[in-house]
N, C-alpha and C positions, 0 to 999 in steps of 0.2 A: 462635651468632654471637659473636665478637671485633673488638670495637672493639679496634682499634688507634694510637697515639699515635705521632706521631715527631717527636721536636725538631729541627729547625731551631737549631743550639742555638751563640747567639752568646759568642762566647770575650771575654771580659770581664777584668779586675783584681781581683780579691776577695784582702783584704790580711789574710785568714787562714780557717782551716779554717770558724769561725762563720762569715764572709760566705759561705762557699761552700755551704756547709749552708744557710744562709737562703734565694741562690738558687734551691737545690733544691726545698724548701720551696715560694715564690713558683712558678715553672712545674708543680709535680705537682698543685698547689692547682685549678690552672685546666685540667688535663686531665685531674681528677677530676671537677669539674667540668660539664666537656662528655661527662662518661661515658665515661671511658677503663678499659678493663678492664687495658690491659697498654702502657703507657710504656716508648720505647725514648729514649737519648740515643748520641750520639758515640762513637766511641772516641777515647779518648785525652780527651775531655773535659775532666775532674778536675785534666789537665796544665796547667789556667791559673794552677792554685796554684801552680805552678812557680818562678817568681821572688819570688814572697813568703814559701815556706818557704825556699828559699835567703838568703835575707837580701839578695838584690844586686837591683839593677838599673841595666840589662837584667843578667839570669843568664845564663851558657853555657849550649849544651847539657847538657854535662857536670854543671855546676853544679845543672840544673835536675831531672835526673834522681837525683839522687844526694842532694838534696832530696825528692824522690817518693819512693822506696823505704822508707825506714825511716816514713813517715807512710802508708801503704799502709793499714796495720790501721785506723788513727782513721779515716782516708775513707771507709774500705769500712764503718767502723760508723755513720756518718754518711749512707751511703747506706742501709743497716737501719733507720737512726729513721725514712728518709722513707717506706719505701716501708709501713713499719707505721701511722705515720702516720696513710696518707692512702688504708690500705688496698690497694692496687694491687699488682699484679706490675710488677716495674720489672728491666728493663735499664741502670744508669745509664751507660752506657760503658764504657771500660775502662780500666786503671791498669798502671802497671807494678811489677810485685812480683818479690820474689826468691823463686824457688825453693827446694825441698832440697836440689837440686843447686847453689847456691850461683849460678846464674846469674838474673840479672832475664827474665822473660815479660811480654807486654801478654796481662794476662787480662781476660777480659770477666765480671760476675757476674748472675747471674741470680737474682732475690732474690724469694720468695713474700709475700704478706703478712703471714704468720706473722713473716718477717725470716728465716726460712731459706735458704740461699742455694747453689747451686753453680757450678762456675765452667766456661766454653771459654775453652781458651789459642787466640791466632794461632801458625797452623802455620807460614805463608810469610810470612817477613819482607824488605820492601822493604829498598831500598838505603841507606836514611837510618836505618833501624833498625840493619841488621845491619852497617852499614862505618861510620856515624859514632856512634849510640848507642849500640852496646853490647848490646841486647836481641836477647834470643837464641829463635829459634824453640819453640813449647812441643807438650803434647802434642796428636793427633790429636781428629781428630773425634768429638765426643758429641750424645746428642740428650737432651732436659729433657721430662719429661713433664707434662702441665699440664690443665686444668681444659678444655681443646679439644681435648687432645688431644696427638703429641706433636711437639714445634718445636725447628729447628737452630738454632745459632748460628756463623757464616762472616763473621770481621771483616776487612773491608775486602780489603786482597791475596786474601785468602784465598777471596772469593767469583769473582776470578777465575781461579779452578780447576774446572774440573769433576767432577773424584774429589772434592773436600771436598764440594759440597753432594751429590755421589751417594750418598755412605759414607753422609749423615746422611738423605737420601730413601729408602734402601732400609731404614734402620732404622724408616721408619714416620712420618719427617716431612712434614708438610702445609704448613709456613712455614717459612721460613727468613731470620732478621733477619742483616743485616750492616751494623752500627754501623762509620760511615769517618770518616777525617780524612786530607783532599787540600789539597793547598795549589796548585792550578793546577786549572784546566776541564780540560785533560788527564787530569791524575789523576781527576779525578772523574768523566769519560766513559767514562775503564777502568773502575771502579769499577760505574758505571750501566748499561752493555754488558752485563758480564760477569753482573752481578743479570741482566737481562731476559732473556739469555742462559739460567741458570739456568732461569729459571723458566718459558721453551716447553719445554726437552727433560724437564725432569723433572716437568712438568703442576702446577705447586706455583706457593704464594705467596713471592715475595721481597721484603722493604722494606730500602729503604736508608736511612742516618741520619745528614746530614753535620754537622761544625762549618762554622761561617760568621763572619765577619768578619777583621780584621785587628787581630792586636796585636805590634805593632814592638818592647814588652817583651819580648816571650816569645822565646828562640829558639827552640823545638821547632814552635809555634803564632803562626809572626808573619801568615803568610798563610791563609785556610781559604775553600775556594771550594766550593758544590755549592749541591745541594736535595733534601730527603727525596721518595721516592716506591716505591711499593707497584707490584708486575708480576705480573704474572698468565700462565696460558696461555693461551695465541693461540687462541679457540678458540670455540664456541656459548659462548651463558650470559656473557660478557667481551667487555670492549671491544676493537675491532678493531685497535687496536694495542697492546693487552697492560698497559695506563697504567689500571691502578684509582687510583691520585691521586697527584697530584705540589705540591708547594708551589711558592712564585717564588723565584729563581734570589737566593742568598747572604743571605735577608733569614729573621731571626728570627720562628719562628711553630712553631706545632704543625701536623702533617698531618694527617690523620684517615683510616681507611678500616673500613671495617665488613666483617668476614672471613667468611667461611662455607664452612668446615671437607667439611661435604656434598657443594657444586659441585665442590670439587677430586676427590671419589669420584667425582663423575659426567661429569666429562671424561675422566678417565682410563677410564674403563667405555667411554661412550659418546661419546668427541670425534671429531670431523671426522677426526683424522690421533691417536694413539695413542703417542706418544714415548715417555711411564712404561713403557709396557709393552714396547716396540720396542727400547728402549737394551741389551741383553743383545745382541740379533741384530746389533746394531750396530758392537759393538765387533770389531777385528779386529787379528791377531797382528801384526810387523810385515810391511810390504809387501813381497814380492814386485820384484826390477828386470823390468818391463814388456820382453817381447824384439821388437823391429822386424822384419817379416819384406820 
């Protein structure tokens, strides 16, 4: 089994890299805590440092990102100390870094307790990434092999795709996390769809991870709407509408759900209706024009 964690994770001020390190600190403390094996947070999270490494406020977008990139490395060693710490597999979000190619990716890192880490870039970048930030889509889909087994990672846009989480379900994934940041209930119902979506046709687990609250410093982060929750298949063995746990709607909290790697073997063997194994037969070339006789 996999205890799972997902923050609810309120976008705050922290007026340098230590505040923001100690917040980490304070939330991992209490989902160690309640026996969390494996903490997810946000993407984009870490962006609240935004205007206090820039020096302004409020910071531009511009400002704020361009602030993030060369502070990229300290954060990400900052999210190492925590997850050594406090013992944990961690998630913390994701950051935007620069490439080899010289261009910025929002990668997400996936960090052991040892502090070893590897990363999934966002493939499909939104409209606000790629026409007003600057951040440029990264590479494809991977999957992290882990102590349950092995698990995708499909941040936000990206889980409303169906090729990203199938690449990474036919590689042998049983879960698949998708750390979001929505700034509207719109965004965030694509976001929520598209997970539950995922996870009837491909018989797997998917949780989602939003930011919540509002900060009018930030521009990247002034708005953050959603609520973490965990989907299941539709299916025996699971709740009949697919909602293994959901948190309340924009309020800070950890989510919890307790995973079990097995059930998802045994839907897909034995379920009411068989998607994992159907999705092959499924796919078809393009259509055919229908002739009216």
């Amino acid at each position: 089994m996999l205890r799972l964690a997902l923050l609810q994770y309120p976008v705050e001020r922290p007026g340098s890299l230590t505040d923001y390190a100690a917040k980490l600190d304070r939330w991992l403390s209490e989902a160690k805590l309640r026996g969390a094996d494996l903490a997810v947070m946000p993407e984009y999270a870490c962006v609240e440092l935004g205007s206090a490494l820039a020096n302004a406020s409020p910071a531009t977008e511009a400002e704020e990102l361009a602030a993030m990139v060369p502070a990229a490395d300290g954060i990400l060693a900052a999210m190492q100390k925590a997850a050594l710490k406090h013992n944990i597999w961690l998630l913390p979000g994701s950051l935007p870094m620069a490439g080899p190619d010289g261009r910025v990716h929002n990668r997400a890192p996936l960090i052991r307790p040892d502090g070893r880490y590897a990363f999934q870039d966002k493939r499909q970048m939104t409209r606000f990434e790629d026409e007003r930030w600057g951040v440029s889509a990264g590479a494809g889909p991977s999957i992290f092999e882990t102590p349950w087994g092995m698990i995708g990672i499909s941040i936000c846009y990206d889980v409303e795709f169906p090729d990203h989480v199938r690449a990474q379900v036919e590689a042998g994934a049983w879960l698949i996390l998708a750390p979001s940041c929505t700034d509207s209930l719109h965004g965030f119902n694509r976001v929520r769809i598209g997970a539950a979506a995922r996870a009837m046709e491909n018989q797997c687990y998917v949780a989602i991870c939003p930011t919540v609250g509002v900060a009018p410093w930030s521009a990247a982060l002034d708005v953050n709407r959603g609520r973490a929750a965990v989907f299941g298949p539709v299916d025996r063995g699971l709740p009949e509408d697919g909602v293994l746990a959901q948190g309340a709607l924009d309020r800070a909290e950890w989510v919890f759900a307790d995973l079990d790697p097995q059930l998802i073997e045994t839907v897909r063997r034995e379920g009411a209706v068989l998607n994992h194994r159907d999705w092959p037969s499924a796919r078809f070339e393009r259509p055919a024009l229908a002739e009216y006789r």
